[in-house]
C-alpha positions as CSV (number, residue, x, y, z in Angstrom):
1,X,0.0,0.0,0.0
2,X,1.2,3.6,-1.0
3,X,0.3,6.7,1.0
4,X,1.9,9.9,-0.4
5,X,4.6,8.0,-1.6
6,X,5.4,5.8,1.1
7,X,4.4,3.0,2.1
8,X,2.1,2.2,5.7
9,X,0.8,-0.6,7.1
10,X,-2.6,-1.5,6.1
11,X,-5.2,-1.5,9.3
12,X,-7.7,-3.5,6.4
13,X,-7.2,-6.0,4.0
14,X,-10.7,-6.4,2.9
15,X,-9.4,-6.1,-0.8
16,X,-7.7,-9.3,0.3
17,X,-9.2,-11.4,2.2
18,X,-7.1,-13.9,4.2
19,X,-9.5,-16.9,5.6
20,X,-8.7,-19.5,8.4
21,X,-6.0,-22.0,7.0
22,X,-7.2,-25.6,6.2
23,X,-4.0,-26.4,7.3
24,X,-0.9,-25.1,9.7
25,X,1.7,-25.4,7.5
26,X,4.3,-24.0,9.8
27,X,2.9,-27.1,12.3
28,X,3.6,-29.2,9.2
29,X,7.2,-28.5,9.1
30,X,7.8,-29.0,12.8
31,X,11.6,-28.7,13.5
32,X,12.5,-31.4,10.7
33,X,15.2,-30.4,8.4
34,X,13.0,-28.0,6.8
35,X,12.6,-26.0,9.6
36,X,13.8,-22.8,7.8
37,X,10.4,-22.8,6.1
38,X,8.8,-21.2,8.9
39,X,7.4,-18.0,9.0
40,X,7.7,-17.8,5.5
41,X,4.3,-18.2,4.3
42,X,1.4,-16.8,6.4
43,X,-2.4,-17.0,6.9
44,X,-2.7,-13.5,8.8
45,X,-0.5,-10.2,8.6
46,X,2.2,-9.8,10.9
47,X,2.5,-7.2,13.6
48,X,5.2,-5.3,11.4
49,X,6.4,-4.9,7.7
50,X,5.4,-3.0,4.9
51,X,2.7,-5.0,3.1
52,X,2.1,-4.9,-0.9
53,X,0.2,-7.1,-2.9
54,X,2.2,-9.0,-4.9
55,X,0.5,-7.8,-8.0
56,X,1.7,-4.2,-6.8
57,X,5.3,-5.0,-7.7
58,X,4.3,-4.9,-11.2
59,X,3.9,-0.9,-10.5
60,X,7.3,1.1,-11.3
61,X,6.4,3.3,-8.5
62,X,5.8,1.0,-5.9
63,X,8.5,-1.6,-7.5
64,X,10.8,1.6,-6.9
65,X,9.8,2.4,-3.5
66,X,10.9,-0.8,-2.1
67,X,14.1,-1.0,-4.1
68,X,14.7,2.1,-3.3
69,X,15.1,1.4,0.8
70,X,17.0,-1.8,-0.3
71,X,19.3,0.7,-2.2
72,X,20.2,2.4,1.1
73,X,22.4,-0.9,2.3
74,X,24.3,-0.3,-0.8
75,X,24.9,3.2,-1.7
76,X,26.1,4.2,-5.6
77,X,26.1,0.7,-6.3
78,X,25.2,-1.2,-9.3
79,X,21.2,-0.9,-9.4
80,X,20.9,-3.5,-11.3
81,X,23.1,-5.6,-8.9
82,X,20.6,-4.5,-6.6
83,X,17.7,-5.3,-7.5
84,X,19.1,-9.1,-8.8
85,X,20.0,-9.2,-4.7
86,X,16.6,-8.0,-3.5
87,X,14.9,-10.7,-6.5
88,X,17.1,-13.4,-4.1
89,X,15.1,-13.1,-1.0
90,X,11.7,-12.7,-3.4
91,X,12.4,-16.3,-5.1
92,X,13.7,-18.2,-2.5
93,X,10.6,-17.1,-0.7
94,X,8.8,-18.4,-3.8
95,X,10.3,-21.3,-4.1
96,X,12.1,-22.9,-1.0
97,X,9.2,-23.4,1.4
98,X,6.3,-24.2,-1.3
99,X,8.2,-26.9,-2.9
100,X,8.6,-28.3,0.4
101,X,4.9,-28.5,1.2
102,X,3.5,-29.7,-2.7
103,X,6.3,-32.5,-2.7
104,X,7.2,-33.4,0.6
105,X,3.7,-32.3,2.6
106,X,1.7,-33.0,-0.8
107,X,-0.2,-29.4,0.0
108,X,-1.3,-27.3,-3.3
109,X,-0.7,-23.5,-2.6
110,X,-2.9,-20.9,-3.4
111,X,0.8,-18.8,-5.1
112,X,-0.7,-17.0,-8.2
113,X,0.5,-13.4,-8.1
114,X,-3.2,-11.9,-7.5
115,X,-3.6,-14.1,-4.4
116,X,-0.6,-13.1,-2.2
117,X,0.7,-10.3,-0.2
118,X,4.1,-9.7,0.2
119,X,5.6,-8.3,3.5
120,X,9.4,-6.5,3.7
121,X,10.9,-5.4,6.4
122,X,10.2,-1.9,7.0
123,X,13.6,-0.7,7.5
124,X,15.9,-2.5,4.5
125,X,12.7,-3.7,2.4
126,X,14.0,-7.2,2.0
127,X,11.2,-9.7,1.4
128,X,10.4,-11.4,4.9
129,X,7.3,-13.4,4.1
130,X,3.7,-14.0,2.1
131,X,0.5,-13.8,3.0
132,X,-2.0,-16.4,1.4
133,X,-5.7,-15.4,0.8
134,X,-6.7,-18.9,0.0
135,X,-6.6,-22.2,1.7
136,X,-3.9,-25.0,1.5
137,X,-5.1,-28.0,0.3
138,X,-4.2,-31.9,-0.4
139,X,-2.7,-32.5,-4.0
140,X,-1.7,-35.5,-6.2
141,X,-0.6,-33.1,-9.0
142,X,3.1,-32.2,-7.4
143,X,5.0,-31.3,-10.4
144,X,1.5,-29.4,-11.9
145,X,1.6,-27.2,-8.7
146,X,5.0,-26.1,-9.5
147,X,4.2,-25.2,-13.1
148,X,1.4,-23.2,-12.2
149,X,3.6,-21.5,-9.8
150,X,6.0,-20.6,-11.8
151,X,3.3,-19.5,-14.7
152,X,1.2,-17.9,-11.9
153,X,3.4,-16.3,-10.6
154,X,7.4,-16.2,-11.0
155,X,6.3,-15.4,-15.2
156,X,4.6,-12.1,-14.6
157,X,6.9,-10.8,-12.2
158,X,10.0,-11.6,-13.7
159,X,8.2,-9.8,-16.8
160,X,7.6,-6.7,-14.8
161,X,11.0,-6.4,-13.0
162,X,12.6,-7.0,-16.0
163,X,10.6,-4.4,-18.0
164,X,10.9,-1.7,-14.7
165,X,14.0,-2.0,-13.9
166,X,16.5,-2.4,-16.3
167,X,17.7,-6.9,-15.6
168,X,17.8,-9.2,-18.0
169,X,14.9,-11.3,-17.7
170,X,17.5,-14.8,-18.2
171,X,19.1,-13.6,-15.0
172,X,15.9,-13.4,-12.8
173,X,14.6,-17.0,-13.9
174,X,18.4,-18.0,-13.0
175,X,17.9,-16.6,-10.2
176,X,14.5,-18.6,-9.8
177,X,16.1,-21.9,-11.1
178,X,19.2,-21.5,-8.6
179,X,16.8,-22.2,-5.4
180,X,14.4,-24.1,-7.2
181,X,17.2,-26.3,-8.1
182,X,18.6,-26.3,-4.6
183,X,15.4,-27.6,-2.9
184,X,14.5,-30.2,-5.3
185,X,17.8,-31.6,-5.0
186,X,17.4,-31.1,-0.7
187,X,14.2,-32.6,-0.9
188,X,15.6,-35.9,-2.7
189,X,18.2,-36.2,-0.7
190,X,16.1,-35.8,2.9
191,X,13.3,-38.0,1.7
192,X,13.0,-40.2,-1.4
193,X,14.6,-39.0,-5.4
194,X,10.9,-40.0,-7.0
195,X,9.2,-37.2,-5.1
196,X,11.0,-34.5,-7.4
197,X,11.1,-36.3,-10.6
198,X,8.5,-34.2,-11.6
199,X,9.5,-31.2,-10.3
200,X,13.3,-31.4,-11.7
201,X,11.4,-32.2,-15.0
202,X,10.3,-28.1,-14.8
203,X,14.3,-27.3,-14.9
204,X,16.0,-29.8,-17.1
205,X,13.8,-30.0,-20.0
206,X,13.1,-27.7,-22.9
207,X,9.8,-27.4,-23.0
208,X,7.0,-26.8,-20.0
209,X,4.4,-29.5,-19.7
210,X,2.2,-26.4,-21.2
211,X,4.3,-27.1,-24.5
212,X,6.1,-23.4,-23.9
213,X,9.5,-23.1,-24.1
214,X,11.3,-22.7,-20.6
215,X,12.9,-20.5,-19.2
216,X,15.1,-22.4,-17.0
217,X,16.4,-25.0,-19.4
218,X,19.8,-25.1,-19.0
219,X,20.2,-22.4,-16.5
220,X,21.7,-25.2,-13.9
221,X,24.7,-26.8,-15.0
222,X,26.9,-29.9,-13.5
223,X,30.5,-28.8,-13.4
224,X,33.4,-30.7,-11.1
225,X,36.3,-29.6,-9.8
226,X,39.6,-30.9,-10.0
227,X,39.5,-33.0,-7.3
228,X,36.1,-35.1,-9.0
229,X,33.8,-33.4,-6.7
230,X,30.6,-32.2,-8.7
231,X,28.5,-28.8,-8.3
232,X,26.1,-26.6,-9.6
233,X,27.4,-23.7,-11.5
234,X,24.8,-20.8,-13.0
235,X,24.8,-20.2,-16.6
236,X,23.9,-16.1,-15.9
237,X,25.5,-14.3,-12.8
238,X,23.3,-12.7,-10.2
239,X,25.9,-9.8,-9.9
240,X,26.0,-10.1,-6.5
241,X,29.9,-9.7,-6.4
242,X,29.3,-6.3,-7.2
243,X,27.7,-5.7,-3.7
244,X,29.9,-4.1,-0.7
245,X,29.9,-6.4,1.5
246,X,28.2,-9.3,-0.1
247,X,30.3,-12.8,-0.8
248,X,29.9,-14.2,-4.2
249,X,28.8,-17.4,-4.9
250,X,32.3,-19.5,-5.1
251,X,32.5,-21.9,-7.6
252,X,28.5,-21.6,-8.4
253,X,29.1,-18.6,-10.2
254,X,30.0,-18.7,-14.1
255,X,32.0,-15.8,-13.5
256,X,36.1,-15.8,-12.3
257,X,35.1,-12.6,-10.0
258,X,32.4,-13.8,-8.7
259,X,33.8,-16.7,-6.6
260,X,35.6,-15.1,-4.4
């Protein structure tokens, strides 16, 4: 929400409504090894945070606004580093805990980009949660969940971003294939390799089950290092390197300067 250019809490959400969850997902997660998925996705708004649709983000202004307090961490640096950092928090948000309830919990998630609301903390404006106005449910359809997410939600915003502010949309759906990638692989490893086939499926092959090409093909690629050890390695940097104070991303990054 944006009040004379900035942005407030809002004391009503009756444009979005949130209902009782079906389900507790953060219950779900317990303190297994997926505990970090806590918090992450709500069913009420949180005491603090500024809170924006995530629709909103498709508005330069209010896309801006938030950036803009992000940008205060970093000051004269690259923007476009900037907002690739801030895209980070957004997709692993996206994509960490909700591929941890459709393939491990079996729970479809009401993700589309008209149905959530986004809270950042009010100081730095890094993404801190989302707030769903629809109920979790049971699915059989793991791997469909995921598509829709990513064509319900990570497609438009990458589009927007993209358009407002100046990235290349191949580096935000690296970006987006980077966790994705991660968790799938987490997942397999934690519980059982069949649960993801599906899901993996969305990253390694050309063509979405929709018959469009994706995004993500090839974004994720096996390298090894001299000693045999294998890795994951980016095909586009995230220009994160170019942040004070902000590590790169070793030997996951396709770039020599951004390893270190």
């Amino acid at each position: 929400m944006e009040t004379n250019g900035a942005f407030q809490r809002p004391t009503s959400i009756a444009d979005h409504p949130v209902p009782h969850q079906a389900v507790d997902l953060d219950d779900l997660v317990g303190d297994n090894p997926f505990s970090y998925c806590r918090g992450k996705l709500l069913s009420a708004l949180p005491q603090t945070g500024i809170v924006v649709s995530c629709r909103d983000l498709c508005d330069r202004a209010i896309f801006d606004e938030i950036i803009g307090r992000y940008a205060q961490k970093f000051p004269g640096s690259d923007r476009r580093a900037i907002v690739s950092m801030w895209t980070l928090y957004y997709f692993s948000m996206l994509t960490i805990a909700p591929s941890v309830h459709m393939f491990v919990n079996r729970i479809a998630l009401p993700m589309e980009v008209d149905r959530l609301l986004l809270v950042c903390n009010e100081q730095t404006g890094e993404p801190e949660a989302f707030v769903m106005s629809g109920r979790p449910e049971v699915t059989s359809d793991l791997a469909g969940e995921l598509h829709r997410l990513m064509l319900g939600h990570a497609e438009p915003v990458i589009a927007a971003i993209a358009a407002n502010a100046g990235v290349a949309p191949k580096l935000l759906w690296n970006n987006v294939a980077a966790y994705l990638s991660w968790i799938l692989k987490e997942i397999a490893h934690r519980q059982e390799p069949d649960l993801v086939e599906g899901g993996l499926a969305l990253l390694e092959e050309p063509a979405w089950p929709c018959g469009r090409r994706n995004p993500m093909f090839g974004m994720i690629r096996a390298a090894r290092q001299q000693c045999g050890l294998e890795f994951a390695r980016r095909k586009v940097c995230c220009l994160r390197y170019n942040l004070p104070g902000v590590a790169g991303c070793g030997e996951a990054c396709p770039l020599p300067d951004g390893r270190h």
